[in-house]
N, C-alpha and C positions, 0 to 999 in steps of 0.2 A: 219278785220277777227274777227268773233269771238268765245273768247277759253273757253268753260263752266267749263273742269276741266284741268289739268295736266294730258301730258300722263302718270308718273308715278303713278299719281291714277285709272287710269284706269287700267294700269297691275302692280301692286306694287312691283311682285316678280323678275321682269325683270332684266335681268344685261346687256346685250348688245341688241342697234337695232336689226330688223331685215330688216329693211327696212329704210333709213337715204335721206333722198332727201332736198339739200340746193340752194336754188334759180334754182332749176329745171327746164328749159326749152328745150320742145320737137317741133319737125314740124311735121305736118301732111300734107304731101305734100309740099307747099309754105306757108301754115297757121301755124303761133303759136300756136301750142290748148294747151301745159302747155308752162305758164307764168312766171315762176320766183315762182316756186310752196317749200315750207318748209312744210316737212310732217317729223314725226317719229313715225313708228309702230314697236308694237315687239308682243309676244306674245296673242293669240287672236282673236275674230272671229270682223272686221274692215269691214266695209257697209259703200261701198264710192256710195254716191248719190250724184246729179247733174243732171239740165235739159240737155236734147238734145244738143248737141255742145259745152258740158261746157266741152269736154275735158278728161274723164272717161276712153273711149278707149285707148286713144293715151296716155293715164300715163300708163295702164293698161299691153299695148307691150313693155314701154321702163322697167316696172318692170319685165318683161316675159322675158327683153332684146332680144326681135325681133326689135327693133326701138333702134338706138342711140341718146342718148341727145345731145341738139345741144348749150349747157348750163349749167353753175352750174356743181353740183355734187351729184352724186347717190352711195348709198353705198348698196351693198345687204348681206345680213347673212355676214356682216363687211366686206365681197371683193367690191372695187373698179368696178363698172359698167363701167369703160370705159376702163379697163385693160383686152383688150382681151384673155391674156394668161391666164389667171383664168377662161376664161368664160366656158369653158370647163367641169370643175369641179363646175364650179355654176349651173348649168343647171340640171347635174344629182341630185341636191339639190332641184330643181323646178317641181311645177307642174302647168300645165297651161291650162284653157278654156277656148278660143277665144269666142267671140259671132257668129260669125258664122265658123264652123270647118269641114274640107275636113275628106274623110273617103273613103275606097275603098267599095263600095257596097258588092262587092259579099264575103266579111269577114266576118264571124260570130261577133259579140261581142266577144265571149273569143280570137280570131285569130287576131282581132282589137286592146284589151288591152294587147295581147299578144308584140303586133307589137311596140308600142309605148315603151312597158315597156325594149323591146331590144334597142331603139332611143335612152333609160334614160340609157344605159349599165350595165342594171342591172345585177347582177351576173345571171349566166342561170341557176343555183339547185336553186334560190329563186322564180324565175320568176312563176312555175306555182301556186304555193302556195299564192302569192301577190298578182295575177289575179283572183284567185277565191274568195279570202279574197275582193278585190275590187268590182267586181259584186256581192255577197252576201252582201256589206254597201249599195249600190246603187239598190238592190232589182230587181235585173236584174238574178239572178239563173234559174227560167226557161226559160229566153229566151238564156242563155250563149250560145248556139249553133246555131240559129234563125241569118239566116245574116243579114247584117243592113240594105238593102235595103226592108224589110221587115217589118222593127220595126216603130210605130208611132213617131209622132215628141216626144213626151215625152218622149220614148223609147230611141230616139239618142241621146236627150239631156242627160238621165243616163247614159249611153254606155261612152258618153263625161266626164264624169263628174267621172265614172270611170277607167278611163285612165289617167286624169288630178290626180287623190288619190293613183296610185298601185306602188310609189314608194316611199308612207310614207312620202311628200315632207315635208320640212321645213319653205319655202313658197308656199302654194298653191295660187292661182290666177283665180277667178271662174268669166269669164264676162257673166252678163244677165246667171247664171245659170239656173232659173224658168222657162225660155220661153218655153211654150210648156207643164209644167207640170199640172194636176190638184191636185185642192186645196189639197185633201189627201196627195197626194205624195208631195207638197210644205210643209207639215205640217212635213211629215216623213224627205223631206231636213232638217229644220230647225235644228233636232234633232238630224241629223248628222254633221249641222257644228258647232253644239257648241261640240261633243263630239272633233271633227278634231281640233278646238281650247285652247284645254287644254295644247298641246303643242306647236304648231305649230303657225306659222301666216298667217291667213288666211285672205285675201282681198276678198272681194266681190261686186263687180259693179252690181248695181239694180235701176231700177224705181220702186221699190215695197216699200217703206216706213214700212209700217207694216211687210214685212220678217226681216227689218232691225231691228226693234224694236223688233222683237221676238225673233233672233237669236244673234242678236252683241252684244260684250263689248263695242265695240267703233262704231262713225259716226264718219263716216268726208265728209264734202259737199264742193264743189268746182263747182266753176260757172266761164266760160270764162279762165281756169284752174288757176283758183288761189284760195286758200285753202278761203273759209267763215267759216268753224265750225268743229270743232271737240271736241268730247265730249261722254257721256255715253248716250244710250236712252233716259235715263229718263228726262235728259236735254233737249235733242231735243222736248219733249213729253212738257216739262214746259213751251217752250219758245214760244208755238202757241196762240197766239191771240185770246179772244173771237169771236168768228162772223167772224173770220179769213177765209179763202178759205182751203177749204179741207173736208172731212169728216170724219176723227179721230183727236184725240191735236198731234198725230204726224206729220200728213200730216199740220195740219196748222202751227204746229212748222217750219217746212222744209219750205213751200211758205214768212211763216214771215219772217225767218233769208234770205231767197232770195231779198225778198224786199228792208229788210233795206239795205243791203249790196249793191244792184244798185242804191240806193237812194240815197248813201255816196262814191259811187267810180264814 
């Protein structure tokens, strides 16, 4: 694996994880997809990239804790991930977007992030004020009333991605957030997850390289789910190859550190 800085340079101000995963391993089904995976994130916006089946998802639900590790040990905002009786109280601490996410069509958007923000028990005098505040980040105000089976894919995906923010979580959790957005509004994402990672810890599962680079303090890549790099953009940006495969130095940075990394395992 390799580590281009310390996570404490990455967030310098940090005093506890937010996220602690020691020899981590999850199933997907009967398959390993993480490996004996060492990760520490805290504060921050964190662009976990990895090709197709390196395992992204399935770390993704055991940090969303839908999936239990079958391995190792996972610490979340410092509770014990296998300690059921917390998970309760961990969850109203979370927010979460699946890559692909259920939804009752004939809800409006504000009746949808209504619905979820009562799932998180959020107090009921905050609830409408958090939901409007959410669709207003996510640029969904006109359509707040507009039911979902209505709204274009780029539309659900905010609606999603507003429901996953309207309870101020501590860890948010965004998989494949972009799918479905165009470029404008991927630009206007970017701007709100770096303001969401001022305080918060923010993961982000993406095949987009350059969202990763525009928006994160940290990369971390994982292939076959075992940690290859974690580091600050600019590193991942350094470490790309002349003439290397890709068409920006970050996409070639990401295919190089992939390469060496199967070359040597």
């Amino acid at each position: 694996m390799i580590r281009a800085v310390s996570a404490e340079e990455v967030s310098p101000t940090l005093h506890a994880w937010d996220v602690e995963a020691a020899g981590l391993r999850v199933k997907a089904g009967r398959h390993l997809a993480v490996d004996g995976l060492d990760l520490r994130l805290g504060t921050g916006v964190h662009g976990l990239l990895g090709p197709n089946g390196a395992g992204k998802t399935t770390l993704m639900r055991a940090l969303s804790t839908v999936v239990r590790p079958n391995g190792g040990r996972l610490a979340l905002l410092g509770l014990d991930a296998a300690d059921r009786r917390g998970l309760r109280g961990l969850r109203r601490r979370l927010g979460y977007l699946p890559q692909h996410f259920g939804f009752y069509p004939r809800f409006t958007v504000r009746e949808y992030v209504e619905y979820l923000a009562w799932l998180r028990e959020m107090p009921a005098s905050s609830i409408p004020g958090a939901v409007q505040r959410a669709i207003e980040r996510v640029g969904l105000t006109d359509r707040a009333d507009s039911r979902l089976k209505s709204l274009s894919g780029g539309m659900l995906r905010r609606a999603g991605i507003a429901q996953a923010i309207v309870n101020d979580p501590a860890l948010l959790l965004l998989d494949e957030p972009t799918v479905g957005l165009d470029p404008e509004q991927r630009v206007e994402f970017r701007s709100l997850l770096r303001g969401l990672g001022t305080d918060s810890c923010v993961v982000v599962s993406t095949h987009l390289v350059e969202d990763v680079v525009a928006a994160c303090t940290d990369v971390v890549l994982i292939d076959k789910g075992r940690l290859v790099f974690q580091g600050v953009p600019d590193d991942l940006t350094r470490l790309g190859e002349p003439g290397g495969v890709g068409d920006s130095p970050a996409e070639r940075g990401y295919t190089s550190l992939l390469s060496r990394h199967r070359s040597t395992s």
